[in-house]
VEXDREN-2710 file (C-alpha; in Angstrom, 1 decimal):
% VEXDREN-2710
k/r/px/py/pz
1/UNK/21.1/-6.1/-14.8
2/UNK/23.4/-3.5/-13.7
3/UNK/23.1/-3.8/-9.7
4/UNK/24.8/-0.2/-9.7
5/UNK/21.3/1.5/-10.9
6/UNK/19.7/0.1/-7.7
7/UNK/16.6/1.6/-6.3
8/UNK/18.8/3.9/-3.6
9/UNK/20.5/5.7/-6.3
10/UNK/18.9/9.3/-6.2
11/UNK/21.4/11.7/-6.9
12/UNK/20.3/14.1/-10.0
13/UNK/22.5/16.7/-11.6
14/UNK/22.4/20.1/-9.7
15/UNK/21.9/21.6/-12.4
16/UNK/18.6/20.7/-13.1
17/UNK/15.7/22.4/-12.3
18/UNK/13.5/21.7/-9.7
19/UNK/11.1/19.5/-11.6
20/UNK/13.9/17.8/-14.3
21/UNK/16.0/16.7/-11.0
22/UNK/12.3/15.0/-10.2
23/UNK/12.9/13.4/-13.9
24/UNK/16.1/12.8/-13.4
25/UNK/15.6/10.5/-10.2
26/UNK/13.2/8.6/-11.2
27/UNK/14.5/7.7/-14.7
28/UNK/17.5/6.8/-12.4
29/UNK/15.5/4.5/-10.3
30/UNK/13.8/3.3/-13.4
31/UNK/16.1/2.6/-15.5
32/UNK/13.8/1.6/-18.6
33/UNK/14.9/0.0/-21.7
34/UNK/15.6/2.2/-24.4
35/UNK/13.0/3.1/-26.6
36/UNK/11.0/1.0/-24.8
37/UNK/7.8/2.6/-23.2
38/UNK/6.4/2.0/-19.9
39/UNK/3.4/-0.9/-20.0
40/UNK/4.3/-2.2/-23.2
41/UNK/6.0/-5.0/-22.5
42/UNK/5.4/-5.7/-18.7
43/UNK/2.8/-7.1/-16.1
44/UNK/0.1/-4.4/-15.1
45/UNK/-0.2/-6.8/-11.9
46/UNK/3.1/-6.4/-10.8
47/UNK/3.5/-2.3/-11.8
48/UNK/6.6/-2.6/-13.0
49/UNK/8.2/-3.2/-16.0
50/UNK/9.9/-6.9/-15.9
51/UNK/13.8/-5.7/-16.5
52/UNK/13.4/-2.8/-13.9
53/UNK/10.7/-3.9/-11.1
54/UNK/12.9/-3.9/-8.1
55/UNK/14.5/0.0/-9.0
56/UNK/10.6/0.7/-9.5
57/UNK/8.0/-0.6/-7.2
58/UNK/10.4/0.1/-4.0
59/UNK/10.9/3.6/-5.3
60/UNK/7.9/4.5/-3.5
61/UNK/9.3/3.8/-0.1
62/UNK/12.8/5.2/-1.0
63/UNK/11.3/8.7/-2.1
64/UNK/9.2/8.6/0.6
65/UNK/12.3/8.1/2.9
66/UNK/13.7/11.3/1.4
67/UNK/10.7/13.2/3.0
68/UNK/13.0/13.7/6.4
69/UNK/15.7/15.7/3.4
70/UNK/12.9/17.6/2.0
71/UNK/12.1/19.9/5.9
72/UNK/15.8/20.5/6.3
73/UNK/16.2/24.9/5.7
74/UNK/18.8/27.2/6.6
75/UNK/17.3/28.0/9.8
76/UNK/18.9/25.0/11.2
77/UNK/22.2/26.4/11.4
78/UNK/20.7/28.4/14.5
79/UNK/19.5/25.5/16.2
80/UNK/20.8/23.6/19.5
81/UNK/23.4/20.9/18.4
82/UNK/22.2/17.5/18.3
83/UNK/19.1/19.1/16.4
84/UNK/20.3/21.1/13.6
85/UNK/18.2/18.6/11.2
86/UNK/14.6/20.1/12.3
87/UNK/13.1/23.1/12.0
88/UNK/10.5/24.5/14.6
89/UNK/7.6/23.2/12.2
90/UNK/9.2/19.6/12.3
91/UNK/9.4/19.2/15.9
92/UNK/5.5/20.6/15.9
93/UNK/4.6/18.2/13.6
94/UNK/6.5/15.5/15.2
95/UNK/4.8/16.6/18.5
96/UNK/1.3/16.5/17.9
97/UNK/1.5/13.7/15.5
98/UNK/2.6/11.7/18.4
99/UNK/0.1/13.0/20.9
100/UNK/-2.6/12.0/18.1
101/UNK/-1.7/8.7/17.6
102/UNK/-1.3/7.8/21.5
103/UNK/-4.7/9.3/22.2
104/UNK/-6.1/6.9/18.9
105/UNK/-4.2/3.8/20.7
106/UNK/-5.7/4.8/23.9
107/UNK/-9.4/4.9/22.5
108/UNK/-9.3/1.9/20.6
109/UNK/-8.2/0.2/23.3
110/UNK/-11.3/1.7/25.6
111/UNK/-13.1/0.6/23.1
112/UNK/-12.1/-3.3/22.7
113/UNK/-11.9/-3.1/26.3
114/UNK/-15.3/-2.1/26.9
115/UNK/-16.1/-4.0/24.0
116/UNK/-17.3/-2.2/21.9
117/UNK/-15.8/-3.6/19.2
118/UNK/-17.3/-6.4/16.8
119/UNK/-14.7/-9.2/17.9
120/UNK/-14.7/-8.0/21.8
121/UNK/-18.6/-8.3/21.8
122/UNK/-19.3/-11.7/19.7
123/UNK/-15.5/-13.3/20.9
124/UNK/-13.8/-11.4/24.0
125/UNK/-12.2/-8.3/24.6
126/UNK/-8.5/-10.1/25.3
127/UNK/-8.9/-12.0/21.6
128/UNK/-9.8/-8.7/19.7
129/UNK/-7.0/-6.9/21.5
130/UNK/-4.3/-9.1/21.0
131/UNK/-5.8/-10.0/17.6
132/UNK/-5.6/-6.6/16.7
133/UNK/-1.6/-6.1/16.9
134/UNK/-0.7/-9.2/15.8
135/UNK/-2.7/-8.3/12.3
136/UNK/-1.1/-4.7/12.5
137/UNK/2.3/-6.5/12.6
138/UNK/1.7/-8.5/9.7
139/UNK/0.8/-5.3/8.2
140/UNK/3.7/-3.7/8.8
141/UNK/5.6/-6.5/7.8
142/UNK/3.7/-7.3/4.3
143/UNK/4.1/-3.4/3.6
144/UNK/7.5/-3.5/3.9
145/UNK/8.3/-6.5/2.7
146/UNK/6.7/-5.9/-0.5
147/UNK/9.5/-3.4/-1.1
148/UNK/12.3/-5.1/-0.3
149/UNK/11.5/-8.3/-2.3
150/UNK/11.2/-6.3/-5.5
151/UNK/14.3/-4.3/-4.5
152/UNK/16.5/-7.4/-3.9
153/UNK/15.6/-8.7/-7.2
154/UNK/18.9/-7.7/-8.9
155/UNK/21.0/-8.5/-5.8
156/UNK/23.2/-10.9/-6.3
157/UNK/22.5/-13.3/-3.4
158/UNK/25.6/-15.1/-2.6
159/UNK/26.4/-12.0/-1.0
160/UNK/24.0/-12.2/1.8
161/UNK/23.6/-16.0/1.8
162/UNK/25.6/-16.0/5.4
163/UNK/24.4/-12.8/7.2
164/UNK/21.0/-13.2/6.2
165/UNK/19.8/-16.7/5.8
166/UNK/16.6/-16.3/6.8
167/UNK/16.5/-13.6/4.0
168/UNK/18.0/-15.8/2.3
169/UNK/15.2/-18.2/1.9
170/UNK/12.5/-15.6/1.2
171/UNK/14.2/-13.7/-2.1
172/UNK/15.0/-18.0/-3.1
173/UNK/11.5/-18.5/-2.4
174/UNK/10.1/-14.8/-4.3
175/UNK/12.3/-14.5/-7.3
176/UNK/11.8/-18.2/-8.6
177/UNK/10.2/-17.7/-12.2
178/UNK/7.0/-15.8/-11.8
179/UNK/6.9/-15.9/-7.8
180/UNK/7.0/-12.3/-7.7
181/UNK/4.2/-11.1/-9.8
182/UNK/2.3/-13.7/-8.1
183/UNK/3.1/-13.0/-4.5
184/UNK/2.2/-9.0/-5.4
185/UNK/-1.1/-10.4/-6.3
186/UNK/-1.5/-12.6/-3.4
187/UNK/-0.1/-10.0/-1.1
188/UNK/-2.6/-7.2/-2.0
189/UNK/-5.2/-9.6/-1.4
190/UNK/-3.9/-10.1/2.6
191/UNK/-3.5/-6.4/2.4
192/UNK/-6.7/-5.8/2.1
193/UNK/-8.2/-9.1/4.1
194/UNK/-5.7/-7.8/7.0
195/UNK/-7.5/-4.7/7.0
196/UNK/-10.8/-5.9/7.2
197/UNK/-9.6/-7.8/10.0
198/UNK/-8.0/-5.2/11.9
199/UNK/-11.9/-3.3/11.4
200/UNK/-13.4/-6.0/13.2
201/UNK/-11.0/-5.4/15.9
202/UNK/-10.9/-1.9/16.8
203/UNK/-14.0/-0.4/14.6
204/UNK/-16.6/1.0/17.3
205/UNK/-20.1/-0.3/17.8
206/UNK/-22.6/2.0/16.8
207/UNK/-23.4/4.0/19.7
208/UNK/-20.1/3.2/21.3
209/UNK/-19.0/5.6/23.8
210/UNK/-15.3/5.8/26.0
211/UNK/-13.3/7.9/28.6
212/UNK/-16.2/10.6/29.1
213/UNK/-15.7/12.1/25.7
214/UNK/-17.0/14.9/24.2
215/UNK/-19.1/14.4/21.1
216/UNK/-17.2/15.8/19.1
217/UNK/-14.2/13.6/20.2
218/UNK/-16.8/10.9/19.7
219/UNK/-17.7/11.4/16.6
220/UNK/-14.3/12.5/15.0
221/UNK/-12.3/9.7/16.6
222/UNK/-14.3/6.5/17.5
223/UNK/-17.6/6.4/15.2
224/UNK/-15.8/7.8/12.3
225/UNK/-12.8/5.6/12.8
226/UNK/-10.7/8.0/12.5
227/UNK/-8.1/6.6/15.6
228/UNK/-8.2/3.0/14.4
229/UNK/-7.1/4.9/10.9
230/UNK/-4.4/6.8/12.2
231/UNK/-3.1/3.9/14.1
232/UNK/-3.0/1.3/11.1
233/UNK/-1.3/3.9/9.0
234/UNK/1.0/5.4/11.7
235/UNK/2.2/1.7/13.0
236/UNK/1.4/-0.7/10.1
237/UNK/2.5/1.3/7.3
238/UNK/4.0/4.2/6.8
239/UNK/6.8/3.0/10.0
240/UNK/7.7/-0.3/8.3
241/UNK/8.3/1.7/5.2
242/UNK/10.3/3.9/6.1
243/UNK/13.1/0.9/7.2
244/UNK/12.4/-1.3/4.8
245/UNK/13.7/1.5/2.2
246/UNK/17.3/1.2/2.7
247/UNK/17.5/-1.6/5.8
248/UNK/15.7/-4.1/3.1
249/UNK/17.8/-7.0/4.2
250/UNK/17.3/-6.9/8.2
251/UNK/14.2/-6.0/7.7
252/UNK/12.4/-9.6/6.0
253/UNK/15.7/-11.5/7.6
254/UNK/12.4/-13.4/9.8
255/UNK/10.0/-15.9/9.4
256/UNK/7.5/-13.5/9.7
257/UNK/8.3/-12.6/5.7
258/UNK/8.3/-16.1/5.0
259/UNK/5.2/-17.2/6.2
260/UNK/3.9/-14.3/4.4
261/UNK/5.2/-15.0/1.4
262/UNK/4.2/-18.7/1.3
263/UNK/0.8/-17.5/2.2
264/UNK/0.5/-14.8/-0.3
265/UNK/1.9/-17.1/-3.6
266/UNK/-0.9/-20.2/-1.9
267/UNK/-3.8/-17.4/-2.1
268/UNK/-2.8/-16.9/-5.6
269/UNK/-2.3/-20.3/-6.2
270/UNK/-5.6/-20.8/-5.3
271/UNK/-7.7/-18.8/-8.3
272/UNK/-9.5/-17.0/-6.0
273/UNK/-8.1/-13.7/-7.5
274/UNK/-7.6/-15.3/-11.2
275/UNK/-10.5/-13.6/-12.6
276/UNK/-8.2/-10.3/-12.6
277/UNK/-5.9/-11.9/-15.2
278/UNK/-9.3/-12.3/-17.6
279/UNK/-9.3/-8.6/-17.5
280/UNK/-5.1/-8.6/-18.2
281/UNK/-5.5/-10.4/-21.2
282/UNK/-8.6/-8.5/-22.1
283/UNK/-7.0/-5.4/-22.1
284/UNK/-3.8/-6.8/-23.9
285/UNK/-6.2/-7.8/-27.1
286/UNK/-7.5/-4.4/-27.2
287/UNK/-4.2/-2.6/-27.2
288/UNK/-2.1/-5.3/-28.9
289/UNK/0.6/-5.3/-25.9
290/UNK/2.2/-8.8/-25.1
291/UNK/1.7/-9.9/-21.2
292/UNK/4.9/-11.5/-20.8
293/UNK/2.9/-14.9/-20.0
294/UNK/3.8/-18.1/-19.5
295/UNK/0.3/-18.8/-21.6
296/UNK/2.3/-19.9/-25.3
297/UNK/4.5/-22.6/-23.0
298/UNK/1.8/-23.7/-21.0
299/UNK/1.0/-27.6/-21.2
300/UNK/-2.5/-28.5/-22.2
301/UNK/-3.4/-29.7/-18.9
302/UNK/-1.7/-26.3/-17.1
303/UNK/-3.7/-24.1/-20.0
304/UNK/-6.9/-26.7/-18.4
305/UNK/-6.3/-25.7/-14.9
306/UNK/-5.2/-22.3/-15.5
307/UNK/-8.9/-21.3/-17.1
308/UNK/-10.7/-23.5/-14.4
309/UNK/-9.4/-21.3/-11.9
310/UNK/-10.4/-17.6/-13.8
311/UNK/-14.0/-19.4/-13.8
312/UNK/-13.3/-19.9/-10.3
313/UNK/-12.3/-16.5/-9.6
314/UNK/-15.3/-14.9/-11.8
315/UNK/-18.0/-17.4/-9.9
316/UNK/-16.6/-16.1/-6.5
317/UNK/-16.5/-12.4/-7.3
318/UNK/-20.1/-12.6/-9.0
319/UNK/-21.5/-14.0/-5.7
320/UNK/-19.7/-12.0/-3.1
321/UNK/-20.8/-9.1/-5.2
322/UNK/-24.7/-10.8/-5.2
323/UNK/-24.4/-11.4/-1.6
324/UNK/-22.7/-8.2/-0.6
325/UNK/-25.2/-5.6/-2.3
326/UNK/-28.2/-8.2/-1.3
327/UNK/-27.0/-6.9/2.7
328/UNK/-26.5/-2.9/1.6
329/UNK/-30.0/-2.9/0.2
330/UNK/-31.1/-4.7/3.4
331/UNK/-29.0/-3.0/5.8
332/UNK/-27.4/-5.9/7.0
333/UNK/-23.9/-4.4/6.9
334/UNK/-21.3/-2.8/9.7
335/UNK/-21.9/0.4/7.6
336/UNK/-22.4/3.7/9.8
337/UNK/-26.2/4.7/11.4
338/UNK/-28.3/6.6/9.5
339/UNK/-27.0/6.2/6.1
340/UNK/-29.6/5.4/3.6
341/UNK/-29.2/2.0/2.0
342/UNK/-29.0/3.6/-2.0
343/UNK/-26.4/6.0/-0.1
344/UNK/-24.6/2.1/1.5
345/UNK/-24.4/1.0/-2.4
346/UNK/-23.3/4.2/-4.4
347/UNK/-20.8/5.1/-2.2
348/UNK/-19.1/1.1/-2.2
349/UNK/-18.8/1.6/-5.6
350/UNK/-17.8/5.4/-5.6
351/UNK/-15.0/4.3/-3.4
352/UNK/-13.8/1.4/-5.0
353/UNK/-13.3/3.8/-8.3
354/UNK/-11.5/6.2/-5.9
355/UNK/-9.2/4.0/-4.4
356/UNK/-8.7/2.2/-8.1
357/UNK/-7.6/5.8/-9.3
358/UNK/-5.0/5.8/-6.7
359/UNK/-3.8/2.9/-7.3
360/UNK/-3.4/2.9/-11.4
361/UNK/-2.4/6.8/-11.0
362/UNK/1.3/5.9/-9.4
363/UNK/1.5/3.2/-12.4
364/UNK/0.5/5.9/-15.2
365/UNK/2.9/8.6/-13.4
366/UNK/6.1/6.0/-13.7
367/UNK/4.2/4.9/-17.3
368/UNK/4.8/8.6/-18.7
369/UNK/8.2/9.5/-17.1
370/UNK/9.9/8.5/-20.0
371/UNK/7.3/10.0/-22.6
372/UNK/9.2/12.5/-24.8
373/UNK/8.1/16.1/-23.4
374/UNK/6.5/16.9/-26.9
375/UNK/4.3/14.0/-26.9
376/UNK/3.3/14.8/-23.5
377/UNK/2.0/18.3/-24.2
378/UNK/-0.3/17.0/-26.8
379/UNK/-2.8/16.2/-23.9
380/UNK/-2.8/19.2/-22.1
381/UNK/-4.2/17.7/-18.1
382/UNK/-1.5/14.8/-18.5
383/UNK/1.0/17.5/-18.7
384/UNK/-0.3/19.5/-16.1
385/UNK/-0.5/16.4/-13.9
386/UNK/2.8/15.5/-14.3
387/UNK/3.9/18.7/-14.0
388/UNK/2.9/18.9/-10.3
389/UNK/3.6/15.9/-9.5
390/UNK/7.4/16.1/-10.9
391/UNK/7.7/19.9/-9.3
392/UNK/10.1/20.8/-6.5
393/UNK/9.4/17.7/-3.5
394/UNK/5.5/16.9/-4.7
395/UNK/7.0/13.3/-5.3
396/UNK/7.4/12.1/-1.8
397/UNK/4.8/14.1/-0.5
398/UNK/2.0/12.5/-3.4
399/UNK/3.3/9.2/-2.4
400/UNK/2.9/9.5/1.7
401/UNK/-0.1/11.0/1.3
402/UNK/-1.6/8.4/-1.3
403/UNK/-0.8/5.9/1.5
404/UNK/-2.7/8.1/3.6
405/UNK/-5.8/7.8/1.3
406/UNK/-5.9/4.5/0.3
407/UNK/-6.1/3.4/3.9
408/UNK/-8.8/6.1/5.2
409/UNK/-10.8/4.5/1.7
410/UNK/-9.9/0.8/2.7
411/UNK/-11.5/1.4/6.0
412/UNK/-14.7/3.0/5.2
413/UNK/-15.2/-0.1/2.6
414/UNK/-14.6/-2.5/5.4
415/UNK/-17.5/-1.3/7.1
416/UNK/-19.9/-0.4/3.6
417/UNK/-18.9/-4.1/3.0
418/UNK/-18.5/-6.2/5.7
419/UNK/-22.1/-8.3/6.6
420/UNK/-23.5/-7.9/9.9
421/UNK/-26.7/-10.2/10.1
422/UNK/-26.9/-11.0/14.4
423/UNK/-28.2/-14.1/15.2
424/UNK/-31.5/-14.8/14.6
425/UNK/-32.2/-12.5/12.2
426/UNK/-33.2/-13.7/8.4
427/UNK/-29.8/-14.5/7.2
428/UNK/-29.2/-13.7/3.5
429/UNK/-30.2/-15.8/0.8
430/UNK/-31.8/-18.2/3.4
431/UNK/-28.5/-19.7/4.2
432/UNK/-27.7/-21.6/7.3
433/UNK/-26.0/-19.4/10.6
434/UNK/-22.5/-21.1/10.0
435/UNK/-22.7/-19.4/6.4
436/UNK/-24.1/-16.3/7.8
437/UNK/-21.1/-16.5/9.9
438/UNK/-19.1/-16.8/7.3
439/UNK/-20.1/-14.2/5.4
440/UNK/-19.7/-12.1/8.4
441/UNK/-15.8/-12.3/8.5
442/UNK/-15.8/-9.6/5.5
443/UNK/-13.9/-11.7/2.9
444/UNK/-16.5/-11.4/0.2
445/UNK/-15.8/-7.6/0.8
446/UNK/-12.0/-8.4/0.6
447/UNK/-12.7/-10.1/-2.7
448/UNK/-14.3/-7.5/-4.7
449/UNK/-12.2/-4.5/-3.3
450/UNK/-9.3/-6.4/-4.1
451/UNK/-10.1/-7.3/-7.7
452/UNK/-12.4/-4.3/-8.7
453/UNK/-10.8/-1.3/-6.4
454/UNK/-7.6/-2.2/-7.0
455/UNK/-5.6/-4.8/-9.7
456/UNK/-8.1/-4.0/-12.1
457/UNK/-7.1/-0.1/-12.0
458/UNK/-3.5/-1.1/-12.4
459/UNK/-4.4/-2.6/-15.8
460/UNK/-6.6/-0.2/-17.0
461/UNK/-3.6/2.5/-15.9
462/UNK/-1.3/0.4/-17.4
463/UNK/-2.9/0.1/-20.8
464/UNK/-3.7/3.6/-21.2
465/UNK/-1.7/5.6/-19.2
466/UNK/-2.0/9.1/-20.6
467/UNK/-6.2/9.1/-20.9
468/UNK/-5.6/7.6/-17.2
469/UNK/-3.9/11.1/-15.8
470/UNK/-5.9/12.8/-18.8
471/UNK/-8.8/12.5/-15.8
472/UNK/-9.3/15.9/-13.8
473/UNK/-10.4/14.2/-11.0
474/UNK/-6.7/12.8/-10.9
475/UNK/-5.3/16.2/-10.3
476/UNK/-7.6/16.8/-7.3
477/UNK/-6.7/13.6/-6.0
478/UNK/-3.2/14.4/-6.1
479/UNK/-3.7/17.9/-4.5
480/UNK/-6.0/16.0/-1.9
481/UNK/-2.4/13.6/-1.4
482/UNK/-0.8/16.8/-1.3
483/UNK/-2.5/18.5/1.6
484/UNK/-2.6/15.3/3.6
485/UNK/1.1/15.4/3.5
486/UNK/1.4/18.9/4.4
487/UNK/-0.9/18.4/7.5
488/UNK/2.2/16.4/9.1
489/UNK/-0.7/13.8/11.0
490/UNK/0.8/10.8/10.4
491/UNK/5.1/12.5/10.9
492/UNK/4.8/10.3/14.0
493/UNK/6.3/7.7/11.4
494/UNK/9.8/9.0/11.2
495/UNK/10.3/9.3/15.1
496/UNK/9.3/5.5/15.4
497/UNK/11.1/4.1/12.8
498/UNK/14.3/5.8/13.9
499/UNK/13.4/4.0/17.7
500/UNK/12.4/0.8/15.9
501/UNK/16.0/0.7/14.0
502/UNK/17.6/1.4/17.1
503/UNK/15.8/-1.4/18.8
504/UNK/15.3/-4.0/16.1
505/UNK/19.3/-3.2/15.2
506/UNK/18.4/-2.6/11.6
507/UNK/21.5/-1.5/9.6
508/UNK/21.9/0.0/6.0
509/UNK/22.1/-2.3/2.8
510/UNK/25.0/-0.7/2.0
511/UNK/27.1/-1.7/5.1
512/UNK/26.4/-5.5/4.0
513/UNK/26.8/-5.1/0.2
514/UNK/28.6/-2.2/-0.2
515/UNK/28.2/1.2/-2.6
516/UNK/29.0/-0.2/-5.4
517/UNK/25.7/-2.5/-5.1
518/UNK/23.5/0.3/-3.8
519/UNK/24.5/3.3/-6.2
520/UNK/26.6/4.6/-3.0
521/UNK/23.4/6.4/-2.2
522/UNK/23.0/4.2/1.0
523/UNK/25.2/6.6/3.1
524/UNK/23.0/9.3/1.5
525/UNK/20.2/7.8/2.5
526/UNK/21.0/7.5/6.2
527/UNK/22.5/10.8/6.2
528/UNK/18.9/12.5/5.3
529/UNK/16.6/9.9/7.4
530/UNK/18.9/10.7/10.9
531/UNK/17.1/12.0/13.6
532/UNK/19.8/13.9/16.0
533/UNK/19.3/13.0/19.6
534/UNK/20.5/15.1/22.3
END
């Protein structure tokens, strides 16, 4: 592959307009095989298309990256020096951004300290709290790793093999024959467990009250979750991400990246999530399309242990769903006071759907990019989809605030499906208290989110991409991204991953490899992201 089309290069023609420079980028960063249409020949499970995943699946974190470009007016000309970058609504979002998300650390910290919190109460506050940012790290570093893995793909790697040897062994370790698409699938199972974890952690008892609030502040922050929210997003996402873009190599040059990935390729390994490939190859007989499996060269006794492990996967998934609804009906779940149990169920499920749209809507957007504009208009909310989405910077905002989203959902289903049977009380299915316990940790709630609210959307998005945006509900969604954007609650992102670069020492790709293996959009990159100091 051409490393010159890497995932940095978004320069577009000026002469485009406003949405065809949006088309223009992206078929940059995508650089699909001609005549070749998105899903047709590639792994659902991995999003991308095999001969362009690394220019793809990053793109999300590079666009997003271009956000700090996007706020820049001519205003700025009139500004101090040192801050001609802002404008007065960016240093007001900046501002209370950061107030928000220090008041969020401060109350879930009251509240583990007083604890109030699952772990804190049934372990000690100390564990929880501690337990808490080490999982928020390994967030941060699993959502920006991701990203850089699949952008280093193309790179050649004797050109990092001395000033990176660390990263050195995790691209080895990822881009060995099908390591990738199996450490996505792996990963977005930790994802999720992570986040479940960090619930556990910092999610309020019922009841729980810190600091004198008011109720309101009560309500809106602590039993709604809505600090613990802002602070996974703010610190464990949307930061990391923002370096990761164009810093890919400093940032998973640890051992922090490769323990994760080790991890993530053994929890695929395992079969636990192996009933989602059933559904792949489901979905490939109904539309025809080849999976790009290993399934023809298989040995007998691999093709043996391959289908043992998707009857693995679909016995594990049945009963975590069994077990799961069994404590909704019976309210034996972390699920917020005075919701009816009926209410508990629907709205797992309604969730799950919600969070599985945004997840296979990114893949159907970057399916259709290269669908011919005359095909496109023959389904007329598609089109319409697409064209807000491609319109003026809708991009980077749909995709920041999709992250936004998808966590706010993530969390709500951690508590609709995490057990919560105290002891002595009947335990479910008459097991024993050290199964209870078990069923406690919320990984049966980890399972099915991760299979049915999320890799399953990817295929069905995959398969069918234009009946996927052909949804209305998708073009509320992406207005509902929109606004979240536009609200500037979570800008605190760009202020900390500008002091986390300065601290950690982080330094453009481009300075290792050079432009001509980064598209020369490195400089370009750090030009837009630089926040002026005084």
């Amino acid at each position: 592959m051409d490393t010159t089309s890497l995932h940095l290069s978004l320069k577009a023609p000026k002469s485009h307009s406003h949405k065809e420079e949006q088309r223009s980028k992206m078929r940059e960063c995508v650089p699909f095989k001609p005549g070749t249409i998105y899903g047709s020949n590639s792994s659902p499970l991995s999003t991308v298309p095999s001969e362009a995943s690394s220019q793809q699946y990053a793109f999300d974190h590079v666009i997003a990256n271009d956000e700090e470009a996007s706020v820049q007016t001519k205003s700025e000309e009139t500004l101090p020096a040192g801050f001609q970058n802002y404008t007065s609504i960016t240093f007001i979002k900046y501002a209370y951004s950061l107030a928000i998300l220090a008041f969020s650390v401060t109350v879930v910290t009251a509240t583990i300290f007083t604890n109030q919190t699952k772990i804190a109460a049934d372990v000690h506050s100390i564990v929880a709290f501690i337990l808490l940012w080490v999982l928020t790290l390994w967030l941060a570093i699993m959502e920006g790793g991701q990203g850089c893995l699949v952008g280093l793909q193309p790179i050649d790697k004797t050109l990092y093999a001395q000033s990176h040897p660390k990263a050195l062994k995790v691209t080895t370790l990822a881009h060995k024959e099908e390591n990738l698409e199996r450490f996505i699938i792996g990963r977005q199972f930790l994802v999720v467990l992570v986040i479940f974890g960090i619930n556990m952690c910092g999610s309020a008892l019922k009841g729980a009250r810190v600091l004198n609030l008011p109720d309101i502040l009560v309500e809106i922050f602590i039993n709604s979750g809505v600090a613990l929210i802002l602070m996974t997003t703010i610190l464990g996402q949307l930061t990391a991400q923002v370096n990761a873009a164009d810093c890919m190599l400093d940032f998973i040059n640890n051992y922090g990246m490769l323990i994760t990935t080790h991890v993530s390729l053994f929890i695929e390994m395992s079969g636990l999530l192996h009933s989602v490939y059933l559904v792949q190859i489901a979905f490939a007989k109904i539309t025809g399309k080849s999976t790009e499996s290993n399934q023809s060269t298989r040995t007998i006794p691999q093709a043996i242990f391959f289908w043992l492990r998707i009857v693995f996967s679909v016995a594990v998934l049945s009963f975590s769903l069994a077990v799961t609804l069994v404590a909704l009906f019976d309210g034996k779940t972390t699920m917020y006071s005075g919701v009816p149990e009926p209410v508990s169920v629907t709205l797992l499920f309604v969730l799950m759907a919600f969070v599985g749209m945004m997840e296979g809507m990114q893949i159907a957007l970057f399916a259709v990019i290269n669908m011919p504009k005359d095909e496109l208009k023959k389904h007329s909310q598609a089109a319409k989809v697409c064209d807000l989405v491609f319109s003026g910077s809708h991009l980077q905002a749909f995709l920041i605030g999709r992250q936004i989203c998808v966590t706010c959902c993530m969390f709500i289903v951690a508590r609709v499906a995490t057990c919560n049977v105290d002891e002595g009380e009947t335990t479910i299915f008459g097991v024993s208290a050290g199964i209870q316990n078990f069923f406690n940790t919320g990984l049966l709630g980890a399972i099915i989110t991760t299979i049915i609210g999320s890799l399953a959307w990817r295929i069905i998005a995959s398969a069918f991409p234009v009946a996927f945006l052909s949804n209305p509900l998708i073009y509320l969604i992406i207005r509902l991204c929109l606004f979240l954007e536009s609200s500037g609650v979570c800008s605190a992102a760009w202020v900390l991953a500008r002091l986390q670069k300065k601290v950690a020492g982080y330094k453009p790709d481009v300075d290792y490899l050079g432009p001509s293996k980064t598209g020369g959009a490195g400089k370009k990159l750090e030009d837009d992201l630089e926040l002026q100091e005084n």
